[in-house]
N, C-alpha and C positions, 0 to 999 in steps of 0.2 A: 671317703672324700668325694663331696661333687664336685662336677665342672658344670660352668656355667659361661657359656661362647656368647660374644657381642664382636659387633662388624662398626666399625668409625669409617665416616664420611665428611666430607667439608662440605657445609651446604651454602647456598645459595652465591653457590662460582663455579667457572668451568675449569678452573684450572686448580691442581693440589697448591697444597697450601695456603689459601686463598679463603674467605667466608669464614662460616662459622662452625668450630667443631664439633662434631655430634657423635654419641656412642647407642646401638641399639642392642638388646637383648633380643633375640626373636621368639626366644622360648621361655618366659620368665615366669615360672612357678616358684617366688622367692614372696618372701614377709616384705611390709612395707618396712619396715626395720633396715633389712638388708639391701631394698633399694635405694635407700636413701644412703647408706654405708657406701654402698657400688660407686653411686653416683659422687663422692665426695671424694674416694681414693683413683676414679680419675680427673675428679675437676677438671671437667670440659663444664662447658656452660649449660649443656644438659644433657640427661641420659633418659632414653626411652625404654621400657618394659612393656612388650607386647602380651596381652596374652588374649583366651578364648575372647570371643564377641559375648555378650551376653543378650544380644536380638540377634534373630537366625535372618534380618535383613543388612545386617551390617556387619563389615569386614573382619574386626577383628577391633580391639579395647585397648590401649595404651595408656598408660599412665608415665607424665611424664615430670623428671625432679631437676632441680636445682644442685647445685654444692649444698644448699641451704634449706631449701623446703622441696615439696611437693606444689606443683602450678597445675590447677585446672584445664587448661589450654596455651600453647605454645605453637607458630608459626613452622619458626627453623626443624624441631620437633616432629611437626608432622609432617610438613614437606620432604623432610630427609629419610624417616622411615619410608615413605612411600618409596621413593628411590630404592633404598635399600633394598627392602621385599621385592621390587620390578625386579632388582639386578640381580640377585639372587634368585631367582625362577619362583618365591614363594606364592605371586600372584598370578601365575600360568604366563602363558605367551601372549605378548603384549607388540601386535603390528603396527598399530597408529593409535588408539585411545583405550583407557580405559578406566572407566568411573567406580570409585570403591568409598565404602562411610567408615571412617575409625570412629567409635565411642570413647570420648575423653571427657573428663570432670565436666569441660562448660556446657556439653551436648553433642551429640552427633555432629560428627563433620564431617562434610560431602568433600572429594578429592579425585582430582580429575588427574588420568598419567599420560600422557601425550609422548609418542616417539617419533623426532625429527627426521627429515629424510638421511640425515646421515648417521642413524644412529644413535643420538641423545635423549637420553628420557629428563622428561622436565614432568613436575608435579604441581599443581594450583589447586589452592584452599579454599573455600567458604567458608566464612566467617562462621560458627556456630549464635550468632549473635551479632543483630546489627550495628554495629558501633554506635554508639549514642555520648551525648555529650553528661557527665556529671555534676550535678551540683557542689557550689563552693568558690569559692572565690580566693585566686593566689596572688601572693606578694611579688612582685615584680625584682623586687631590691632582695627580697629572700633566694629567691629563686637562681639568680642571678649569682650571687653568694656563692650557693649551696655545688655550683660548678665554676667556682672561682674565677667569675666574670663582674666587671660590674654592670650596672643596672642601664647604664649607657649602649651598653653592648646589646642590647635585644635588639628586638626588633619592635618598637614600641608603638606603630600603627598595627601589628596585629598581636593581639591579647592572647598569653597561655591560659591555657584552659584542662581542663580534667577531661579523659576520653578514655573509654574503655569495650573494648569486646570480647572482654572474660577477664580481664586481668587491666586495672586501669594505669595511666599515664598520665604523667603532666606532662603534656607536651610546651613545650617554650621555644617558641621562634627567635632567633639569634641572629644578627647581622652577616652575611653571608664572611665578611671580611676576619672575624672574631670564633666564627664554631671550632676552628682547632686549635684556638689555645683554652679549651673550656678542660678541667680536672677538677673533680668531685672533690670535696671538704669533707673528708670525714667527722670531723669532730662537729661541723656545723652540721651535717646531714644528720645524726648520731642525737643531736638536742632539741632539732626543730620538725625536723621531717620522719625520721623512722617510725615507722606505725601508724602512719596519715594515710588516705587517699595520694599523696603526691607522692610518695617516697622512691616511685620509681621516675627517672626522669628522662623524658625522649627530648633531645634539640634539634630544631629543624630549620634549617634553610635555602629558601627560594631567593631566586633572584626576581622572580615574578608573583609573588603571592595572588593574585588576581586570577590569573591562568596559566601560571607557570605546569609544568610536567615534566620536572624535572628536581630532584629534590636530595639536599645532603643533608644525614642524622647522624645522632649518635645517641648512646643507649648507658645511663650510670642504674645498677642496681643493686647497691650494697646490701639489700633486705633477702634478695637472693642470695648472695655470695660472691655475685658480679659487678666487681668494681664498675670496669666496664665492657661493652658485650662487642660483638663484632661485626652482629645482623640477627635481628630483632623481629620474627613475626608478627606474635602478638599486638607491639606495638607497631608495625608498620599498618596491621589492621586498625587498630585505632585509631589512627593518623589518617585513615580512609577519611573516620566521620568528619575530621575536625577539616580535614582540605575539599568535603562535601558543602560542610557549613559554609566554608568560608568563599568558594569559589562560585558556590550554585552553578554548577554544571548543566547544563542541555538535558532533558531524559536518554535515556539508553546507556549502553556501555561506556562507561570512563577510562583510563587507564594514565598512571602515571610510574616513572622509573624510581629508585632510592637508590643512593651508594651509601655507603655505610664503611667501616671496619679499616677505612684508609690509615688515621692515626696510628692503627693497631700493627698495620703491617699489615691486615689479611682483607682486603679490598673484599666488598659483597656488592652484587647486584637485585636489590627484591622489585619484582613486579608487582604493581598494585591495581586494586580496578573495582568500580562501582556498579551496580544497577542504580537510575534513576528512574524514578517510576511517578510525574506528575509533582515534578518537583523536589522529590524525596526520596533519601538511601534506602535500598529496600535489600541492598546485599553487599557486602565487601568480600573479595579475593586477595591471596596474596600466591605468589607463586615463583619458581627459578628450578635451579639446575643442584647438582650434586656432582662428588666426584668422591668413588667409595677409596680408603686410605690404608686399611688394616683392617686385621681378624685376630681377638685372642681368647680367651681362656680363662676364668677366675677358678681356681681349685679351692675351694673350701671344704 
């Protein structure tokens, strides 16, 4: 019989039970088989497997799963392992910063671990990939549908669009008044969407889409196995591009807030934040906090 130990966190809150749940492996010399099994018998919304780096410049390699598939890159994911490893001493001692690269599917990713004066470790991403907008063009009245809204309910002076930084979004703007009564249609997702570029779906609402910085989403991904999520990396990066596009920000650092996971019961806070470089994204961040929850033990 082996054992095989993972440490669960709630990321992106400061307080238990709060964010989004996350299970890490630290030591995963398992088949992709078996993670994807791991990751399904505890259906959290994702589980991490650490294992060697394979460049002697970067930290260490993580592949990270779904209930459903294998994701290239994931926010909550890396954010949370980084915490974990800090809190767990696997990353040495850690006074006020410290900059580490995980190797995940969409490319190296730069991660910075910062500890507050009182104590907190917070961790912030770079994007492996600068957000960019994708080609195609979405139905408004589908869309709409597909999170059992109707078409009334968006926000209909700014256009959803396709956005991605390793894993794409349809992001759809929704009337601040209408985003939580939005519930995913599985039979319509299921006939129109599943297996598109859109199939994953982020709703976002500003009250200021112009220069608002402040902003509430939500996250349907039945193609993962996540109905729907509670706080959303990935796609808060992607969300970078599309409130880059649309805002044209000043060059230099940008930053805006997301809540997320309120519906759900487990409130998330993600930090989000730009380079502008003469007009133009030239980097997205996403970043927050953790709070480690349990330790157990898979014997097989």
């Amino acid at each position: 019989m082996t054992q095989h130990a993972f440490i669960t966190a709630d990321v992106f809150t400061d307080r238990r039970f709060g964010g989004n749940q996350l299970a890490v492996f630290p030591d995963a010399d398992l088949t992709p088989e078996l993670m994807q099994q791991l990751t399904a018998e505890l259906h959290l919304s994702e589980s991490v497997f650490v294992l060697p780096a394979e460049s002697p410049a970067h930290t260490c390699r993580l592949r990270i799963f779904t209930p459903a598939m294998e994701v290239p890159f994931a926010g909550h994911p890396t954010v949370g392992t980084a915490i974990i490893l800090a809190e767990t001493g696997r990353l040495g001692p850690i006074d006020r910063r410290l900059d580490i690269i995980f190797e995940e599917g969409a490319g190296p990713v730069p991660v910075t671990i910062e500890r507050s004066p009182d104590g907190t470790l917070s961790a912030t991403l770079t994007s492996p990939r600068v957000p960019s907008r994708l080609p195609g063009t979405l139905d408004p009245a589908l869309l709409a549908a597909a999170v059992g809204l109707k078409e009334a309910m968006l926000q209909s002076d700014v256009p959803s669009a396709l956005y991605s930084a390793g894993v794409s979004f349809a992001i759809i703007p929704v009337r601040p008044d209408f985003l939580s009564q939005a519930s995913v249609d599985l039979g319509l997702w299921r006939r129109d969407l599943a297996g598109t570029s859109a199939q994953h779906l982020y709703l976002a609402s500003l009250d200021d889409w112009a220069d608002g910085r402040m902003a509430r989403v939500r996250m349907f991904a039945p193609a993962m196995g996540i109905t729907e999520d509670p706080a959303t990396g990935a796609a808060a990066a992607a969300f970078v591009g599309f409130l880059a596009d649309r805002q044209k920000p000043a060059d230099g650092a940008q930053r805006w807030t997301l809540s997320q996971g309120t519906e759900l019961g487990r409130p998330s806070r993600i930090e989000i934040g730009a380079d502008i470089l003469d007009g133009e994204l030239t980097a997205a961040r996403v970043g927050g906090t953790a709070v480690l929850m349990s330790r157990g033990v898979f014997e097989l």
